[in-house]
C-alpha positions in Angstrom: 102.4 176.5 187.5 102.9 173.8 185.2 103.2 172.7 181.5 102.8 170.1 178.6 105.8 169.9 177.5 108.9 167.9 179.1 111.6 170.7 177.7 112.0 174.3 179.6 109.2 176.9 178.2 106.8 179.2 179.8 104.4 177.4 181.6 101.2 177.6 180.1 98.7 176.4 183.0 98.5 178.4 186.2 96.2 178.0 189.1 95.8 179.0 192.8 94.8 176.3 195.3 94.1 175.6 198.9 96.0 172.8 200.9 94.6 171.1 203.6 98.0 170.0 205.6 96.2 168.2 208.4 94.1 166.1 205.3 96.7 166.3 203.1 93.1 167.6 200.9 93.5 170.2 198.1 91.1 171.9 195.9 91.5 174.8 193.2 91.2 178.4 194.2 88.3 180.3 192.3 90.3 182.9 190.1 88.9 186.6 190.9 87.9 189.5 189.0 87.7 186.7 185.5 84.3 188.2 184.6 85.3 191.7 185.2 88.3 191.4 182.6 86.3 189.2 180.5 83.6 192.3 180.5 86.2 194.5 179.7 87.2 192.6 176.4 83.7 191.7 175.5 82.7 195.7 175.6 85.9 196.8 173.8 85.3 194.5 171.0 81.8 196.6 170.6 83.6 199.5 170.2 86.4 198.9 168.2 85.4 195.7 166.5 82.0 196.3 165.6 80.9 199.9 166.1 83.7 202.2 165.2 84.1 200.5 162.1 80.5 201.0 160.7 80.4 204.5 162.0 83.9 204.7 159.3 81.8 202.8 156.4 79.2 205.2 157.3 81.3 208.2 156.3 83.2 206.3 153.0 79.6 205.3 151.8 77.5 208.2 152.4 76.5 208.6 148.9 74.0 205.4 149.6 72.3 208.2 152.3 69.9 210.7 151.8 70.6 214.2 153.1 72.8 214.4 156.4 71.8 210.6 157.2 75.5 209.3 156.9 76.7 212.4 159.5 74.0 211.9 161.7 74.9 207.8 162.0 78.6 208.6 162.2 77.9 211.2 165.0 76.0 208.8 166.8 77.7 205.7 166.3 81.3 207.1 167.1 79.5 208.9 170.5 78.2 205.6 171.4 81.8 204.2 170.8 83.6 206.6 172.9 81.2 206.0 175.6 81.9 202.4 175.9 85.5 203.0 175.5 85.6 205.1 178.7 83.7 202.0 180.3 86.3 199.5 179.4 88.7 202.2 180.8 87.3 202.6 184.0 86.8 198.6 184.4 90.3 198.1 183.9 91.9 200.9 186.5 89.5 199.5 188.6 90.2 196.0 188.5 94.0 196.0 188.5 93.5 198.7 191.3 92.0 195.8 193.4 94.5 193.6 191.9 96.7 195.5 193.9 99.0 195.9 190.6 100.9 198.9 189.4 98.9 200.9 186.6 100.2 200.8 182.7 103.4 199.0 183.2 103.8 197.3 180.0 101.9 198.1 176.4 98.7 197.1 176.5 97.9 199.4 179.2 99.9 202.2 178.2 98.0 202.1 174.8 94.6 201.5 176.2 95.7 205.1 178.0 96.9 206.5 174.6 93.9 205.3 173.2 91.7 206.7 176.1 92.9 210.1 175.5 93.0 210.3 171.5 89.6 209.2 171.0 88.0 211.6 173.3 90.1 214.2 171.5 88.7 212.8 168.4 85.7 213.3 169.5 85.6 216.8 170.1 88.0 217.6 167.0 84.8 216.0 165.2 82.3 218.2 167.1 84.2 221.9 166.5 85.0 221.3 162.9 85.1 223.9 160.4 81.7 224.6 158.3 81.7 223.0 154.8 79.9 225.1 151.9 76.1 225.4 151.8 74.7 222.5 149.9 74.6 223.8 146.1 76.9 226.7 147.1 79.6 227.3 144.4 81.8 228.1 147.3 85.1 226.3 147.7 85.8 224.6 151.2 88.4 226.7 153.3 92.0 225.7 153.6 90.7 225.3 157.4 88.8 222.6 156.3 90.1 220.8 154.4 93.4 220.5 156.9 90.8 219.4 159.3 89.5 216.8 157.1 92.9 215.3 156.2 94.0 215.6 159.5 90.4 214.2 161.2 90.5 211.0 158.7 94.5 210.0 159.5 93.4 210.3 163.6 90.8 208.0 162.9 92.7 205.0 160.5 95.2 205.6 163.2 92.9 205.0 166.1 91.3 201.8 164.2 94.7 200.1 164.0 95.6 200.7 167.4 92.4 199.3 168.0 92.7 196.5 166.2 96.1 195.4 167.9 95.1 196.3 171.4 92.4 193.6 171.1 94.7 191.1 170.3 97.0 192.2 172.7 94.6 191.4 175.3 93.3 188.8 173.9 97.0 186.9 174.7 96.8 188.7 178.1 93.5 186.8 179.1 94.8 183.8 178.5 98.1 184.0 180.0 96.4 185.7 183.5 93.9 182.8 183.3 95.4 179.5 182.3 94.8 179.6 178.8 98.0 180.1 176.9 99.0 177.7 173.9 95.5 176.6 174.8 92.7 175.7 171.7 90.0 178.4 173.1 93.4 180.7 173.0 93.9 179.9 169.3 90.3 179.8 168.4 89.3 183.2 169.8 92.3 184.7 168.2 91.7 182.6 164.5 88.2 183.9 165.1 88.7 187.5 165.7 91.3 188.2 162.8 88.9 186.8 160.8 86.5 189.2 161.8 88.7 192.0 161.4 89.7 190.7 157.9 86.1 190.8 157.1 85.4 194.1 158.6 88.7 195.8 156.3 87.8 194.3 153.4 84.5 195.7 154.0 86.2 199.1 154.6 88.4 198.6 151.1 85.4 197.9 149.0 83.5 200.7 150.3 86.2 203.1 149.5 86.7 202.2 146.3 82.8 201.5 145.0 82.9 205.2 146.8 85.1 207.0 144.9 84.3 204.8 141.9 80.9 206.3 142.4 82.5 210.1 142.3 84.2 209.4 139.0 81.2 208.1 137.4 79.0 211.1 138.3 81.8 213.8 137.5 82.0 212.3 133.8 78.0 212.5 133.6 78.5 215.6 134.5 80.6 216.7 132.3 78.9 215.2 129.4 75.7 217.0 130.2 73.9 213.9 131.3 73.5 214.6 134.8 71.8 218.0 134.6 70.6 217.8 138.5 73.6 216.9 141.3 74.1 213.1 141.8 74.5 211.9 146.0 78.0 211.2 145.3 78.5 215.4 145.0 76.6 216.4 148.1 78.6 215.9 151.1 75.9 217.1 154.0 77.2 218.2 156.9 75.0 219.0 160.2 
């Protein structure tokens, strides 16, 4: 290991060699299993960077869909999402299990277990809700429901920002299993990524609000006898 620095801190370059002690010849050892982990971040940012959020802004903007459009994009998206999240799973028990290492020893892969669990669960809560009303029905929605709305909406916020951080956990991980901590690509990848996330929950924000903005506006027409036929903003489709 060594450093950049002429003070004691954590050594930010690391590398494997082989000696030659007849030649006195060295050369660097290839690092193994870099692509597999690098596959595993690449597929988790999919799922939690790009897809999981839009299958969210699908649900907070589903008045801009027609009919059950917004559910059936959700559905999908989140499927698709939970797929590659048991992928990035089974790449990382795999690899640390030829790394010889001891499974979920410190956070990163304790959550990545946490979070391997929850969103199946998710999942499924998603798939067995509770019926909503028949669309034009003056029916109210159960108490069933609307405790599984509630409760279906917190699991997924939740999930998101455990998402979020776990990225960036391993972000730092990568670069301190593979010579790259302190480094500029270490610092640009991360600068880059919050970015994106930034982006991505401002997106989120602005959706929610335009969305219930939306609501309001339609219940006044309402109410004032403008809006004589139901507005998207009232007909919450569910398949």
């Amino acid at each position: 290991a060594y450093g950049i620095i002429p003070t004691i801190s954590y050594h930010t370059g690391k590398m494997e060699f082989y000696l030659n002690l007849s030649s006195g010849a060295a050369e660097e050892k290839a690092t193994p299993f870099m692509s597999a982990w690098l596959a595993h971040g690449i597929i988790a940012f999919i799922a939690w960077g790009v897809m999981v959020p839009t299958a969210v802004q699908s649900a907070i903007m589903r008045s801009l869909f027609k009919g059950p459009m917004w559910f059936k994009l959700h559905q999908n998206i989140n499927a698709t999402a939970m797929a590659l999240t048991v992928a990035v799973f089974a790449i990382g028990v795999a690899v640390t299990s030829k790394e010889g290492a001891v499974h979920f020893v410190n956070s990163h892969e304790r959550m990545g277990l946490a979070m391997f669990l929850l969103v199946i669960i998710q999942v499924v809560d998603g798939a067995i809700r509770p019926p909503t009303p028949a669309p034009g029905s003056e029916d109210e929605k159960t108490l069933s429901r609307k405790t599984w709305e509630i409760g279906h909406r917190i699991g997924g916020v939740a999930l998101l920002a455990c998402g979020f951080w776990q990225m960036d956990s391993g972000i730092k991980l990568y670069a301190m299993k593979f010579n790259g901590v302190g480094s500029s690509q270490e610092k640009g990848v991360i600068i880059g990524y919050w970015v994106w996330i930034g982006f991505v929950v401002a997106m989120l924000v602005i959706g929610s609000v335009y969305f219930k903005f939306l609501r309001s506006k339609t219940k006044v027409e309402d109410k004032s006898g403008d809006g004589g036929e139901e507005g998207p903003a009232d007909v919450e489709e569910d398949a």
